[in-house]
mmCIF file of the C-alpha atoms, coordinates in Angstrom:
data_MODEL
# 
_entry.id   MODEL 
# 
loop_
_atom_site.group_PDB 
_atom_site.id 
_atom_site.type_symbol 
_atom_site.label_atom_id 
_atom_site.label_alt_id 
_atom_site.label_comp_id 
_atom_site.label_asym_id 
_atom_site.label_entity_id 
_atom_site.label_seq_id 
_atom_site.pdbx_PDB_ins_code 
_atom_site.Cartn_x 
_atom_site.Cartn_y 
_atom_site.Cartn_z 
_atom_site.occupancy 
_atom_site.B_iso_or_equiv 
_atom_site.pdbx_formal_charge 
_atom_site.auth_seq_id 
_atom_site.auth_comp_id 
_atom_site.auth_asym_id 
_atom_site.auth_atom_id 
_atom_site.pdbx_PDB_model_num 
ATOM 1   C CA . UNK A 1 1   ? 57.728  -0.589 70.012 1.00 0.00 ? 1   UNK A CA 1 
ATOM 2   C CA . UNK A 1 2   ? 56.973  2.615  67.797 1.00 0.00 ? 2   UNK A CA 1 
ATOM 3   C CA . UNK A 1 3   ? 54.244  0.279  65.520 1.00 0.00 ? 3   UNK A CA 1 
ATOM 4   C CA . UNK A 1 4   ? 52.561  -0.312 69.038 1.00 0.00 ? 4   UNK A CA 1 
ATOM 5   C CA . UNK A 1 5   ? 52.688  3.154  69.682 1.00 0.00 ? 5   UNK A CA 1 
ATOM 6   C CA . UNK A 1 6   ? 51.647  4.487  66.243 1.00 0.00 ? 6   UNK A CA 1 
ATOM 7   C CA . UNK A 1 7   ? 48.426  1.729  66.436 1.00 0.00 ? 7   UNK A CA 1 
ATOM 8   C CA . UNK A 1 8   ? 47.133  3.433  69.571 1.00 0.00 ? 8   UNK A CA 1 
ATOM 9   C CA . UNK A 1 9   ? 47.684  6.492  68.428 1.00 0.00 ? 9   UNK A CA 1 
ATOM 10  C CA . UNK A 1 10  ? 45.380  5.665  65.594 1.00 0.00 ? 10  UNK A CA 1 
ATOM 11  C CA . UNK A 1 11  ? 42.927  4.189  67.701 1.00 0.00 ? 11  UNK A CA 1 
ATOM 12  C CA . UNK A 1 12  ? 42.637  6.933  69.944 1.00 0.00 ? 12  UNK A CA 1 
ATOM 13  C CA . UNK A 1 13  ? 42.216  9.271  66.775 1.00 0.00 ? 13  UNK A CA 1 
ATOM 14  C CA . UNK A 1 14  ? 39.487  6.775  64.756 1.00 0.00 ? 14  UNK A CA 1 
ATOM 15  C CA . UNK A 1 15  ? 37.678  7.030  68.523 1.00 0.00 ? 15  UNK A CA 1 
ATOM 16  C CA . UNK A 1 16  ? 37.938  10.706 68.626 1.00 0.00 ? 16  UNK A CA 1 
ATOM 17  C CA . UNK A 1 17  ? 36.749  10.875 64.956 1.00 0.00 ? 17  UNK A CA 1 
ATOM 18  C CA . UNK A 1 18  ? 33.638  8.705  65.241 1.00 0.00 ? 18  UNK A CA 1 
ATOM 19  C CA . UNK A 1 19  ? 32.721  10.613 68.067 1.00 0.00 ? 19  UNK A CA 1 
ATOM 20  C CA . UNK A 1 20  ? 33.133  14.037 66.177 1.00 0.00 ? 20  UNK A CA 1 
ATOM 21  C CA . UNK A 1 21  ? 30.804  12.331 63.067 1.00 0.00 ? 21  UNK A CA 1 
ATOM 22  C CA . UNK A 1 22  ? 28.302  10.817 65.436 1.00 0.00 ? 22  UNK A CA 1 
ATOM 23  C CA . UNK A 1 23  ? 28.178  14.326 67.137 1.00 0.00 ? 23  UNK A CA 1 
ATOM 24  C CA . UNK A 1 24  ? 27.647  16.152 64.464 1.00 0.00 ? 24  UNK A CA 1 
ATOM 25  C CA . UNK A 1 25  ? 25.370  14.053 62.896 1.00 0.00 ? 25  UNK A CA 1 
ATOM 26  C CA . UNK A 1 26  ? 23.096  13.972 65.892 1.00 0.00 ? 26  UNK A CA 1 
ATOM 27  C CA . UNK A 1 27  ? 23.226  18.223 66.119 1.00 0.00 ? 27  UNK A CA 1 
ATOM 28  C CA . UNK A 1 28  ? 22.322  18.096 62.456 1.00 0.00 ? 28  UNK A CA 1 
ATOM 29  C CA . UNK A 1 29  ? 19.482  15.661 62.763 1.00 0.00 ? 29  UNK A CA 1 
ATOM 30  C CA . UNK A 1 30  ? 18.378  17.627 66.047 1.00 0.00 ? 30  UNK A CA 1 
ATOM 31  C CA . UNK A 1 31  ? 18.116  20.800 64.017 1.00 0.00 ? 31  UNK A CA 1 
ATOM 32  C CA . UNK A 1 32  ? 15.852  19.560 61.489 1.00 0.00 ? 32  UNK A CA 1 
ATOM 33  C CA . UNK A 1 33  ? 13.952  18.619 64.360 1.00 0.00 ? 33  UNK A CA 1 
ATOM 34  C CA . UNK A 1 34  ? 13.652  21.595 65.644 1.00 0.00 ? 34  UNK A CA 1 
ATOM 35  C CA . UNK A 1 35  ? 12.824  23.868 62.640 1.00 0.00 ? 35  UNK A CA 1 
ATOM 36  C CA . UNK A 1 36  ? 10.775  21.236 60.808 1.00 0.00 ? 36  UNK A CA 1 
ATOM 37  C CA . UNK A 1 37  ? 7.184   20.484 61.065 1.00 0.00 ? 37  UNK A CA 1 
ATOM 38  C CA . UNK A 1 38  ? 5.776   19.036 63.679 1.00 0.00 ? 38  UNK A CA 1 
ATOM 39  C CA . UNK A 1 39  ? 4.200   15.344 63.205 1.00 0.00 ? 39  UNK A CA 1 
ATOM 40  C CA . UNK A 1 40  ? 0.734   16.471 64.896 1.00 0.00 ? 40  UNK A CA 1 
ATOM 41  C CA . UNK A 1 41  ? -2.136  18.101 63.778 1.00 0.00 ? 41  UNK A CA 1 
ATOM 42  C CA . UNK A 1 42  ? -2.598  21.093 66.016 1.00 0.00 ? 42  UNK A CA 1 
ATOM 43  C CA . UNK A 1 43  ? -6.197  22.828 65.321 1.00 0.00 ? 43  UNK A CA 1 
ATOM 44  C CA . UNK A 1 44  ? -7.144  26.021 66.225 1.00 0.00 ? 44  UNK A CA 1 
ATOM 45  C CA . UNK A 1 45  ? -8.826  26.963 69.192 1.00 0.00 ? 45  UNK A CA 1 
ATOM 46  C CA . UNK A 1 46  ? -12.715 26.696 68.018 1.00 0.00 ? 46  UNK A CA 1 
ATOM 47  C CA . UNK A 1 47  ? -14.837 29.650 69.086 1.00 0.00 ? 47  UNK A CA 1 
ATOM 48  C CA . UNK A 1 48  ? -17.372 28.986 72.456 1.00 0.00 ? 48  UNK A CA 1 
ATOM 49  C CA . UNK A 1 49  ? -20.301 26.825 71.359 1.00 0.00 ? 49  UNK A CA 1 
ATOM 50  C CA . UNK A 1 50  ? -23.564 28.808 71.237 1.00 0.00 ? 50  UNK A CA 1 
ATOM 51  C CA . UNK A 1 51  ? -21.181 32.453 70.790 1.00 0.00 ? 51  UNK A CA 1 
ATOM 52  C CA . UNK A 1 52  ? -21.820 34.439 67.902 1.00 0.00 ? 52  UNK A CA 1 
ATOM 53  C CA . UNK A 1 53  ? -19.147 36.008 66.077 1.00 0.00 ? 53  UNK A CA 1 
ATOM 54  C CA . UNK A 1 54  ? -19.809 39.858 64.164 1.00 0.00 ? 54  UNK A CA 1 
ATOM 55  C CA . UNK A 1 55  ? -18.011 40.789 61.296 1.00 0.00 ? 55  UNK A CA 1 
ATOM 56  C CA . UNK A 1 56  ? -18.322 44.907 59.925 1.00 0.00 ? 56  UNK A CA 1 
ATOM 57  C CA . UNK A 1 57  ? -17.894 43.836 56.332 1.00 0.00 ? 57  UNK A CA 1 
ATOM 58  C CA . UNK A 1 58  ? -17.195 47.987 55.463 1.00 0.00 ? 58  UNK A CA 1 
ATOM 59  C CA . UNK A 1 59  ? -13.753 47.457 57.100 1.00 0.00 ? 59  UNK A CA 1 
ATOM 60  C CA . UNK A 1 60  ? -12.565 45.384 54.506 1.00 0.00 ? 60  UNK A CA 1 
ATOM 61  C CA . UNK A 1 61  ? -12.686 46.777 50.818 1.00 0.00 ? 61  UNK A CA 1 
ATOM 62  C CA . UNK A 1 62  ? -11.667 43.874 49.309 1.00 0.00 ? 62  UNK A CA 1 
ATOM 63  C CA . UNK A 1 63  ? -15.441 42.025 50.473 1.00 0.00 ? 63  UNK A CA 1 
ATOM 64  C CA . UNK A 1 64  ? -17.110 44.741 49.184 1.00 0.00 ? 64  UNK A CA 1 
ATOM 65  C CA . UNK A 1 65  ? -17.369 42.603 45.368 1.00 0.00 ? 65  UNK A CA 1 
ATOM 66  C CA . UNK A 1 66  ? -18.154 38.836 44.152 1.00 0.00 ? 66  UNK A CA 1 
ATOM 67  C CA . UNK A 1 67  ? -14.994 37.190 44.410 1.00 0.00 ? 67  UNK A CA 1 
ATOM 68  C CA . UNK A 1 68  ? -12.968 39.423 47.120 1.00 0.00 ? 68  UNK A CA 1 
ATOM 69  C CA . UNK A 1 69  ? -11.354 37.288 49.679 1.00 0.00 ? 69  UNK A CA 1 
ATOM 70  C CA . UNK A 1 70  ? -10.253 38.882 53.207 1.00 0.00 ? 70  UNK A CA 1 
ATOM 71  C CA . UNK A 1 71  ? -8.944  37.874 56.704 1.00 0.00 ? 71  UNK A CA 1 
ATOM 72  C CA . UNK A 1 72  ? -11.360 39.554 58.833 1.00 0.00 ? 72  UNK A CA 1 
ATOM 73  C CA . UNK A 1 73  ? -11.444 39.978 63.156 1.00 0.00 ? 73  UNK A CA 1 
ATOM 74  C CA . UNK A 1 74  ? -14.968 39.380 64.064 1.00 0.00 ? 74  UNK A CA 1 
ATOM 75  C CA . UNK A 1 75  ? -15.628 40.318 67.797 1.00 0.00 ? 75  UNK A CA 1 
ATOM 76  C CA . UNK A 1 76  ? -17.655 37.873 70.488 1.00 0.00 ? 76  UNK A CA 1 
ATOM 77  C CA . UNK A 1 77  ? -21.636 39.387 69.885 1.00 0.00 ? 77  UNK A CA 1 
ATOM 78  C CA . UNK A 1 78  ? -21.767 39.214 73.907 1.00 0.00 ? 78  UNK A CA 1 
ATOM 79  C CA . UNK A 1 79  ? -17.801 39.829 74.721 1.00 0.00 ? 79  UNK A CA 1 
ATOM 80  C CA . UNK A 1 80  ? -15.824 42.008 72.162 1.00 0.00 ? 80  UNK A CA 1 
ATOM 81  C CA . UNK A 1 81  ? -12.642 41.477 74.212 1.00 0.00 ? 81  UNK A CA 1 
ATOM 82  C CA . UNK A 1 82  ? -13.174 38.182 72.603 1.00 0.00 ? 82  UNK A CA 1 
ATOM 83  C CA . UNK A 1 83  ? -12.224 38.317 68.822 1.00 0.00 ? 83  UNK A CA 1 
ATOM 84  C CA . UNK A 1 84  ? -10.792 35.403 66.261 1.00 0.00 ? 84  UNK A CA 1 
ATOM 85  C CA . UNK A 1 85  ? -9.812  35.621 62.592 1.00 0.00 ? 85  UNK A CA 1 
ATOM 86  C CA . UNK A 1 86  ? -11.615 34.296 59.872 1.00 0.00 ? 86  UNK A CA 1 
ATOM 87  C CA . UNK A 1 87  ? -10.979 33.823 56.272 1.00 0.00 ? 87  UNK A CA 1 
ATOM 88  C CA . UNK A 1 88  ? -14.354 35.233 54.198 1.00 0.00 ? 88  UNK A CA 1 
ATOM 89  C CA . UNK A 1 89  ? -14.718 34.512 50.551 1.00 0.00 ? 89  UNK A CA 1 
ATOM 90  C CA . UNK A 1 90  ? -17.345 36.566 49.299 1.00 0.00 ? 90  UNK A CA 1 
ATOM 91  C CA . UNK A 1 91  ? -19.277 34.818 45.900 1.00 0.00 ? 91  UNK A CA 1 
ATOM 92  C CA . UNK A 1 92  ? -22.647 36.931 45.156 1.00 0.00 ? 92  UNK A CA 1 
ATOM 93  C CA . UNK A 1 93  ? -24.051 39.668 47.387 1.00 0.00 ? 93  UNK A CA 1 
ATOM 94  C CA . UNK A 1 94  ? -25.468 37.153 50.585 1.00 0.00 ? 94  UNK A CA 1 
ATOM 95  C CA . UNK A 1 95  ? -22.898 34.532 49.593 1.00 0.00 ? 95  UNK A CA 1 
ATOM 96  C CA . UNK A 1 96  ? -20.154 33.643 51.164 1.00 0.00 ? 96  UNK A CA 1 
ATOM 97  C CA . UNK A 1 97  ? -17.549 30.946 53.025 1.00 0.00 ? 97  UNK A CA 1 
ATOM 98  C CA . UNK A 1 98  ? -15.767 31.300 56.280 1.00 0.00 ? 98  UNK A CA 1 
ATOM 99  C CA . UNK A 1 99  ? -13.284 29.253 57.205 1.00 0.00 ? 99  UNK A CA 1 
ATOM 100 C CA . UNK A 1 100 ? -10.520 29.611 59.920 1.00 0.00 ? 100 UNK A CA 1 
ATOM 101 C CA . UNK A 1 101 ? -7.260  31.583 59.079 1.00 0.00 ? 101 UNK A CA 1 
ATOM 102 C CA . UNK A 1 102 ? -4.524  29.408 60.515 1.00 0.00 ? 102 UNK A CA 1 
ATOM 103 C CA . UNK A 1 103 ? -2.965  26.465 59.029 1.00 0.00 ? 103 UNK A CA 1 
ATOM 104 C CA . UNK A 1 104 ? -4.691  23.298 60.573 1.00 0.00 ? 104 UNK A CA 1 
ATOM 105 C CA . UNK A 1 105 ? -1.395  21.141 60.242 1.00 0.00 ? 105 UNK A CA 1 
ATOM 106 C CA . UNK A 1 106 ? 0.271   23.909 62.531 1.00 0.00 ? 106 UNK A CA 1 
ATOM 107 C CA . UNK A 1 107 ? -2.286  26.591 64.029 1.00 0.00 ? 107 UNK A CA 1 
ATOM 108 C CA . UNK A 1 108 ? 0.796   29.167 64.343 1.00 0.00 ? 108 UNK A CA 1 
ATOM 109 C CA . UNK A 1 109 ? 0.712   29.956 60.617 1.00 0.00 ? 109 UNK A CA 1 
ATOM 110 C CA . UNK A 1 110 ? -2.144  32.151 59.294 1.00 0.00 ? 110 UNK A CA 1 
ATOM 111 C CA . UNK A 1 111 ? -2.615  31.277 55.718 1.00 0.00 ? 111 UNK A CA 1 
ATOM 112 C CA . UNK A 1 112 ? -2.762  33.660 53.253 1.00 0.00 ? 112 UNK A CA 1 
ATOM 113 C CA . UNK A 1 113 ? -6.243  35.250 52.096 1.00 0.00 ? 113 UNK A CA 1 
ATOM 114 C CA . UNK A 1 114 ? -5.115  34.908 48.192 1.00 0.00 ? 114 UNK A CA 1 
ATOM 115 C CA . UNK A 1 115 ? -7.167  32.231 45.994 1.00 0.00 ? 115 UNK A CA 1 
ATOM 116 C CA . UNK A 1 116 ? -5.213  30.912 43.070 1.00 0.00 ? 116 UNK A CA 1 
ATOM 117 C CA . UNK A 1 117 ? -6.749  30.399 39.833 1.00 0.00 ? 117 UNK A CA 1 
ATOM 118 C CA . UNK A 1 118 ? -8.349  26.903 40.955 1.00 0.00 ? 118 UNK A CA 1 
ATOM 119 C CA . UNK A 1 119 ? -9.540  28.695 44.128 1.00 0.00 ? 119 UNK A CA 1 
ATOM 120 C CA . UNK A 1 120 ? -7.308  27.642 46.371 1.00 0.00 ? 120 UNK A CA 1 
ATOM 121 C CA . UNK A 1 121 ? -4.982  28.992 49.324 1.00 0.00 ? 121 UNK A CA 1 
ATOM 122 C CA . UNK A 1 122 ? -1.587  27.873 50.040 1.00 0.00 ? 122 UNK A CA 1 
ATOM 123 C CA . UNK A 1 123 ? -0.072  27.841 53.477 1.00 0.00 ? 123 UNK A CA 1 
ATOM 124 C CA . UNK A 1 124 ? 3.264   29.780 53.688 1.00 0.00 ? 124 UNK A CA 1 
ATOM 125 C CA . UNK A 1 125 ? 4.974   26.813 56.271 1.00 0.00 ? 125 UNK A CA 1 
ATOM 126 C CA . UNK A 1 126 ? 4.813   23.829 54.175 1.00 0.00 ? 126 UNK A CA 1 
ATOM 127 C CA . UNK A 1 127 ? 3.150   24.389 50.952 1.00 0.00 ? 127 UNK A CA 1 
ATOM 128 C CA . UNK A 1 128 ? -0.490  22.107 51.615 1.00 0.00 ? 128 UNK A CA 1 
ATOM 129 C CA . UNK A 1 129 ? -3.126  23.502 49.604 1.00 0.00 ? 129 UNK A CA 1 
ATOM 130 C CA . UNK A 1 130 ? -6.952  23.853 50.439 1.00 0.00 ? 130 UNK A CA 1 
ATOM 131 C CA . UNK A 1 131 ? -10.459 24.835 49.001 1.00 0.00 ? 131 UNK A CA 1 
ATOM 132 C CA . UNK A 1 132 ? -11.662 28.638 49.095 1.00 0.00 ? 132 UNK A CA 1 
ATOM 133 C CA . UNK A 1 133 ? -14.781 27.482 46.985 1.00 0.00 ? 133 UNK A CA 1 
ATOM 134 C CA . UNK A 1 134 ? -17.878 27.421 47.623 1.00 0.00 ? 134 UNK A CA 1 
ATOM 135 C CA . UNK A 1 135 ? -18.957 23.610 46.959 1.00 0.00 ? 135 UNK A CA 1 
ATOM 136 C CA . UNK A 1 136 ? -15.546 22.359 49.510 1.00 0.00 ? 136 UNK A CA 1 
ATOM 137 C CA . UNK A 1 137 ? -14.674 25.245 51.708 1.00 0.00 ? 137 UNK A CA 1 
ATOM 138 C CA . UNK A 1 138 ? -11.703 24.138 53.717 1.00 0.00 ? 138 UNK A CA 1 
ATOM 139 C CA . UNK A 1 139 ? -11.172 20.924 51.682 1.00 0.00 ? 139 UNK A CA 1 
ATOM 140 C CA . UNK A 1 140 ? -7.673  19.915 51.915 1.00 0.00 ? 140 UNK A CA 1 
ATOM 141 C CA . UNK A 1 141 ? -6.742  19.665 48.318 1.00 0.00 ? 141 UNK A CA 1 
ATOM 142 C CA . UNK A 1 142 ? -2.624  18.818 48.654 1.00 0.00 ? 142 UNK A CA 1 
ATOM 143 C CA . UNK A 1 143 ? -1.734  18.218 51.991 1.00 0.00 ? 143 UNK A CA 1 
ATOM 144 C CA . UNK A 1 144 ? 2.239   18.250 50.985 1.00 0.00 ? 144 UNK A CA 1 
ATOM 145 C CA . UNK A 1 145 ? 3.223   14.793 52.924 1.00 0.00 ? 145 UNK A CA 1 
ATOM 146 C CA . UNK A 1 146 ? 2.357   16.881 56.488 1.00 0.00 ? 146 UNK A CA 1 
ATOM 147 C CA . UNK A 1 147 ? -0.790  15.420 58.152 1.00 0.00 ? 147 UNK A CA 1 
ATOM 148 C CA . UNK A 1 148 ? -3.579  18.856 57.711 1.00 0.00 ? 148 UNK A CA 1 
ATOM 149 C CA . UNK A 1 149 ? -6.971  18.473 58.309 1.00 0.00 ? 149 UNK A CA 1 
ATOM 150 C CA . UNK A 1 150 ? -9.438  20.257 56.864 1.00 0.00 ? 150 UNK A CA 1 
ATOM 151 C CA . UNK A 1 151 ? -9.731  23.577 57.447 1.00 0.00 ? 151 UNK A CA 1 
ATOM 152 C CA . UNK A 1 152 ? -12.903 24.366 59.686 1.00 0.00 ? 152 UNK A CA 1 
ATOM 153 C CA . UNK A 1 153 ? -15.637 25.932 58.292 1.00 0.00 ? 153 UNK A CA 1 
ATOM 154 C CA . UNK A 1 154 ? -18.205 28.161 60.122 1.00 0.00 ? 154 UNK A CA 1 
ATOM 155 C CA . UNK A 1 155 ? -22.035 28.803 59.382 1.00 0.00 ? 155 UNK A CA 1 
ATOM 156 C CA . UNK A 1 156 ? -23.415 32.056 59.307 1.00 0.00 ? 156 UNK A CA 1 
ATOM 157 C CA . UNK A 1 157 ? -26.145 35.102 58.409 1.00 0.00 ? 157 UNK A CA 1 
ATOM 158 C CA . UNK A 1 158 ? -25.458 37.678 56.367 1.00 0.00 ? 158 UNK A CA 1 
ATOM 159 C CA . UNK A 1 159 ? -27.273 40.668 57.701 1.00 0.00 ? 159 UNK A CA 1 
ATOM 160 C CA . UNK A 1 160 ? -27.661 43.612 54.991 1.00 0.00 ? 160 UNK A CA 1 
ATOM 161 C CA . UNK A 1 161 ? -26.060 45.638 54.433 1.00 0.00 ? 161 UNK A CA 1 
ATOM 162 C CA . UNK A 1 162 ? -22.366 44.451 55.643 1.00 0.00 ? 162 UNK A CA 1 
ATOM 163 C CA . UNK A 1 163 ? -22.369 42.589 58.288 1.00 0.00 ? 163 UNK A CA 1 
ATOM 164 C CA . UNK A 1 164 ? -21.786 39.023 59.338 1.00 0.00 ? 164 UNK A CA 1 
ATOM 165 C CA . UNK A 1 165 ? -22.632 37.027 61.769 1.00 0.00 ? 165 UNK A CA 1 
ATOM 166 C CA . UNK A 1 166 ? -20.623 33.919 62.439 1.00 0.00 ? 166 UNK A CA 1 
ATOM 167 C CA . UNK A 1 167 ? -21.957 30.970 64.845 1.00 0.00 ? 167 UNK A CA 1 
ATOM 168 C CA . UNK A 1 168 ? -19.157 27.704 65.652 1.00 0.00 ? 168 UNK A CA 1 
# 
């Protein structure tokens, strides 16, 4: 009589226990979900066709020589409600890229308007890597195992003495 008791009681307990693991292996797994990357590719919203995008290039000191690299607001020509980020790369006085400022894997994170020494910027989220130079602007050069698309990168005239204007 007490081994039949005893066994239940340790069936009841292994049942209690493997639902205790399974539980907290499914919150664990479910919060990885939530803070980890998402499997999509989310791009950022691309500028109006046919809009035209101005950028005061005296508001940022660090375009002002070869090499500086900036995140810049450039207003809507025709709506200046309108305005989007950019990153600029400036390479000789009329040359220059611009590509957009948030992450393409996940469009929430700006990246950050620093080349390192291969010309490169590194997105703070998950690490991918891609081109600030002039022959692959927006090149994904490491994509870090996340899916990232190429950054997108935007035509435009320079208009002396400092200002920009971008077109989509």
């Amino acid at each position: 009589m007490h081994e039949n008791k005893y066994s239940e009681q340790r069936r009841d307990f292994l049942k209690k226990a493997g639902f205790l693991i399974g539980a907290g292996a499914s919150v664990s797994a479910l919060s990885s979900l939530i803070v980890g990357c998402k499997d999509e590719t989310i791009l950022t919203p691309l500028p109006k066709p046919g809009a035209k995008y101005i950028v005061d290039l005296s508001k940022y000191s660090a375009l002002a020589a070869e090499g500086g690299i900036a995140t810049v607001s450039a207003s809507q020509s025709d709506d200046t409600t309108k305005v989007l980020t950019f990153i600029v790369r400036r390479f000789a006085d009329n040359k220059f890229i611009v590509v957009q400022s948030a992450c393409s894997h996940q469009s929430d994170r700006e990246l950050n308007p620093v080349a390192d020494a291969d010309g490169n910027t590194h997105c703070p989220r998950h690490a991918a890597v891609f081109s600030l130079n002039l022959d692959t602007p927006g090149a994904v050069v490491d994509g870090k195992g996340v899916t990232s698309a190429p950054l997108k990168s935007y035509v435009y005239t320079f208009i002396a003495p400092n200002t920009l204007e971008i077109k989509p």
